[in-house]
N, C-alpha and C positions, 0 to 999 in steps of 0.2 A: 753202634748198638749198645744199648746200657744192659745191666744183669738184668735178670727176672725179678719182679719185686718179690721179699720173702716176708713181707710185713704185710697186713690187712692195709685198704687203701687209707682208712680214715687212718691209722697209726702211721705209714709212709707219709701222709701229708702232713700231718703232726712233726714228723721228725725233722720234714723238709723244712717246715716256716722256722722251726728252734734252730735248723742249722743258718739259714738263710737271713735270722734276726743274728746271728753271733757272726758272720761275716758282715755283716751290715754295720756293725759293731765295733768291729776292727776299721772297717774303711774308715768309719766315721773319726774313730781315732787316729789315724794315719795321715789325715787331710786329705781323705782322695775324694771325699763328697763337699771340699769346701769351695769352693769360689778361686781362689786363690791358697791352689796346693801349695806347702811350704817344702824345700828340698829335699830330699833324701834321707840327708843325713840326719833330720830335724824330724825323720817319723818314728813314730808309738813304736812300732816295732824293733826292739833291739838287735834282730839278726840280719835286715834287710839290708842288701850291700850292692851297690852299683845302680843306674840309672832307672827309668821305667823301661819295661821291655818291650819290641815290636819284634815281629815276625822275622825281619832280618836281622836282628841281633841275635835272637836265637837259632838261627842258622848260620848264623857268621861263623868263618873258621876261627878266631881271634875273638875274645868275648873283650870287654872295658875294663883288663886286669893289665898291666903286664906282670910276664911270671919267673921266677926262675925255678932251676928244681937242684938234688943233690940225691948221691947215691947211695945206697944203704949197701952193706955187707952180708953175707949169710948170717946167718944166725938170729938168737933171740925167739925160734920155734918156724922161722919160715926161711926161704933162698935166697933173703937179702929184696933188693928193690930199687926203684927211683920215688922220692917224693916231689912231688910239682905243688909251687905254693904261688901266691899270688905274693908279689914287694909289699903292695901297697901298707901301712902300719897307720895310715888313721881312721879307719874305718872299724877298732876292732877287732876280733877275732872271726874265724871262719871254721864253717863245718868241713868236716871230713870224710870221704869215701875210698874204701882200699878195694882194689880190682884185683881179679886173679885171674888168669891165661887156664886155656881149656889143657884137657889132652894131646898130650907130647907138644906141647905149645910154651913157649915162653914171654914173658913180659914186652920185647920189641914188638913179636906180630900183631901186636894189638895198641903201641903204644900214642898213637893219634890222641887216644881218650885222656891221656894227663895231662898235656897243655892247653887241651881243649876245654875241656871241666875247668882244669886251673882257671885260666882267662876268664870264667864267669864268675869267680866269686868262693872256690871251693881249693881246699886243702886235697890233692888226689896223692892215692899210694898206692903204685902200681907194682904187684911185686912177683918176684920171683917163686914157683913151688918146690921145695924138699928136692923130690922127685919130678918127673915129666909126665908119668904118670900115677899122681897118688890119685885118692878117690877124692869124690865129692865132701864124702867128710873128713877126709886130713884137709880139704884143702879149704871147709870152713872153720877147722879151728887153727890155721893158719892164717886166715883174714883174721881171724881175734885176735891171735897174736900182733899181728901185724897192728892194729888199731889200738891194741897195749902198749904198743913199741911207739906209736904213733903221738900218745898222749902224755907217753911215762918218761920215754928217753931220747925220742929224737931230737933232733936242732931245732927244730921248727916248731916243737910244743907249746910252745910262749903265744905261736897265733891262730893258733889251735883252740876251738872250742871243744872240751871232751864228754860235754851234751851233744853234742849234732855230731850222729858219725852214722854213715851207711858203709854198705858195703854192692859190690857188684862182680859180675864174671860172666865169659862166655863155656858154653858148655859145661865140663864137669867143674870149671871155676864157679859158671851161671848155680850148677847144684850145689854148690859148695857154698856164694853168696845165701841161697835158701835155707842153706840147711844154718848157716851163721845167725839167719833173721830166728828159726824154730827155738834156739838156741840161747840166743840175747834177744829178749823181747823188747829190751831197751833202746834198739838202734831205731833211727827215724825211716829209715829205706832200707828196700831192699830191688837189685834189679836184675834179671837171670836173663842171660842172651842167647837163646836155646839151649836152655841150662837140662844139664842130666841129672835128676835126681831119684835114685833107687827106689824111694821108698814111694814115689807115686802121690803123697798127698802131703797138703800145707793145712789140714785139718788144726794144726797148735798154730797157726801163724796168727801174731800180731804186729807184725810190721808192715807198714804199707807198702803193697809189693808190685813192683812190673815185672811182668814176663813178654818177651819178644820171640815168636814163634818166625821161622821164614818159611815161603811157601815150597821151596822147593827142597827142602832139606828130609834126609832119608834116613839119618843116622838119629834127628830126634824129631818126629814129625809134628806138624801141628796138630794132629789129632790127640797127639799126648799133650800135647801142652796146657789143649782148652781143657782134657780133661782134670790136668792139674792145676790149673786156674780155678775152674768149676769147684774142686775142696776148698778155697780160701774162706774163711767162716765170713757170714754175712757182714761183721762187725768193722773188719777190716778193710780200710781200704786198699784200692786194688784196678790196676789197667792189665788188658792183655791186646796186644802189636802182634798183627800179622804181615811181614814184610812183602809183597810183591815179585815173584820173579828171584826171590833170593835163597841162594844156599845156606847149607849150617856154618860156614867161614865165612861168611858177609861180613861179619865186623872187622875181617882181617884191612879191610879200605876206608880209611874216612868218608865217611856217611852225613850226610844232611839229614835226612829222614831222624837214622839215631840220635844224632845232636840236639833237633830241635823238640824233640820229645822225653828226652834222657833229662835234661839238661830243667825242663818245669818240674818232672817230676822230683828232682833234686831240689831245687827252690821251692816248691811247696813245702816239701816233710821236713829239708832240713833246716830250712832257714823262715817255714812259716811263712814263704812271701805267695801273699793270694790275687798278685800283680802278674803271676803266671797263670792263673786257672784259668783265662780266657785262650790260655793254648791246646787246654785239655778237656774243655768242659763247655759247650761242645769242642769237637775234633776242629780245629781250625783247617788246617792244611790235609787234606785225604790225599792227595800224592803220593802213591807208593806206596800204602798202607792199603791190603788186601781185607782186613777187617780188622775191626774196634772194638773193646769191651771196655766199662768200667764202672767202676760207683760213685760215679759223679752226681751232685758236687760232693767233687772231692775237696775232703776238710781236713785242715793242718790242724797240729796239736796245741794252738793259743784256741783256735774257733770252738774245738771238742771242747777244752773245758770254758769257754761260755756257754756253750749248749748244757751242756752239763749243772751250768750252775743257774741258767734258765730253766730248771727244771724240764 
């Protein structure tokens, strides 16, 4: 299901042909409308890393990276952490995403998602919080921190791009990723995994955001969640995930579902690759997923400013 339009039809269609001529735009410079595509690493696109994508690569547990990771220590404004990075060194730099663990929860119960991210292409920072239970807002300006530590001092800085950085979490980590996007309007993503967040609205958001509601969860239900989907301003982009049969600890288990939709929306916003939107735009795989929202097509931040400069 896509949002309500909030534009008048002939302005929606207007906006759709300018975004649709600046994807078009991109392909075209990419080689993907040629005859004979030229490789990978020979496209327009400078953040574009690892192969074309199909449906089981993005459900693969192992993505076309291999990874290693190294561990951080307390301090520097958060609990310390594991960074997961991809070897590879000629392809580049890679974007960045720091995750934070919910209530009374720590970095292992959740830590599938670092080598799992990593493997695709992405620098992950899964980290530890202060406390087990700070709030949602210590524990987004602890992803900041984390993402400062991330670009400023860690080992890994050197393959690190510190334009392309999201952030993510489940529960009050999920509120805490939101509340990091409200906050740095600069980050490319944002994604809340039945994220708690006090204040009820993303009315300032400009990061493009996923929110994953599960259907069975009691502690943050879907009905909050569409409603706080429902504030994200028309502007921004935005998907909301209703999981099937799942609890508020779902993420505690490596997830296909998660993976294969986490995993574009991260290549889209971070890395501009619009070799993913045929996962999200429409809904490829419905499996498991109770309902859909979005504002598709969803557009990375090279296509906005062609639309932009296509008047």
């Amino acid at each position: 299901m896509s949002d309500p339009d909030r534009m008048t039809p002939a302005g929606r269609r207007s906006s759709i042909k300018v975004v649709r001529r600046a994807l078009a735009a991109i392909a075209l410079a990419a080689g993907m409308v040629a005859t004979a595509a030229p490789p990978a690493s020979a496209a327009a696109n400078p953040y574009q890393r690892g192969p074309a994508p199909t449906a089981s690569s993005v459900a693969a547990v192992t993505g076309p990276f291999a990874t290693a990771s190294v561990s951080v220590p307390r301090g520097n404004g958060f609990g310390g952490g594991v960074i997961y990075y991809p070897t590879d060194t000629s392809q580049g730099t890679f974007g960045g995403v720091a995750i934070s663990p919910g209530l009374n929860g720590t970095w292992p119960g959740i830590a599938w998602l670092g080598p799992r991210l990593a493997s695709q292409g992405f620098i992950v920072f899964g980290i530890e919080t202060n406390s087990i239970n700070d709030s949602p807002t210590s524990r987004g300006t602890q992803l900041l921190a984390a993402l400062d530590y991330l670009t400023q001092r860690s080992s890994v800085r050197s393959r690190l791009d510190p334009g392309r950085l999201a952030v993510a979490g489940h529960s009050m980590g999920g509120g805490g990723a939101l509340d990091a996007a409200l906050r740095r309007p600069a980050l490319k993503a944002a994604i809340g995994n039945a994220p708690h967040l006090p204040s009820n609205t993303l009315a300032g958001d400009r990061v493009p955001t996923l929110i994953y509601a599960m259907q069975n969860d009691t502690l943050v239900p879907p009905s909050r969640l569409t409603s706080l989907y429902n504030t994200i301003p028309a502007t921004t982009e935005r998907a909301y995930f209703e999981i099937t049969g799942a609890g508020h600890n779902y993420i505690g288990q490596p997830s296909t579902i998660l993976a294969r939709t986490m995993i574009p929306w991260l290549k889209i916003f971070v890395d501009d690759d619009t070799r993913f939107s045929q996962f999200l735009c429409p809904l490829a795989d419905q499996s498991g997923i109770r309902q859909y929202q979005s504002s598709c097509p969803l557009v990375p931040a090279t296509a906005r400013a062609l639309a932009a400069a296509a008047g």
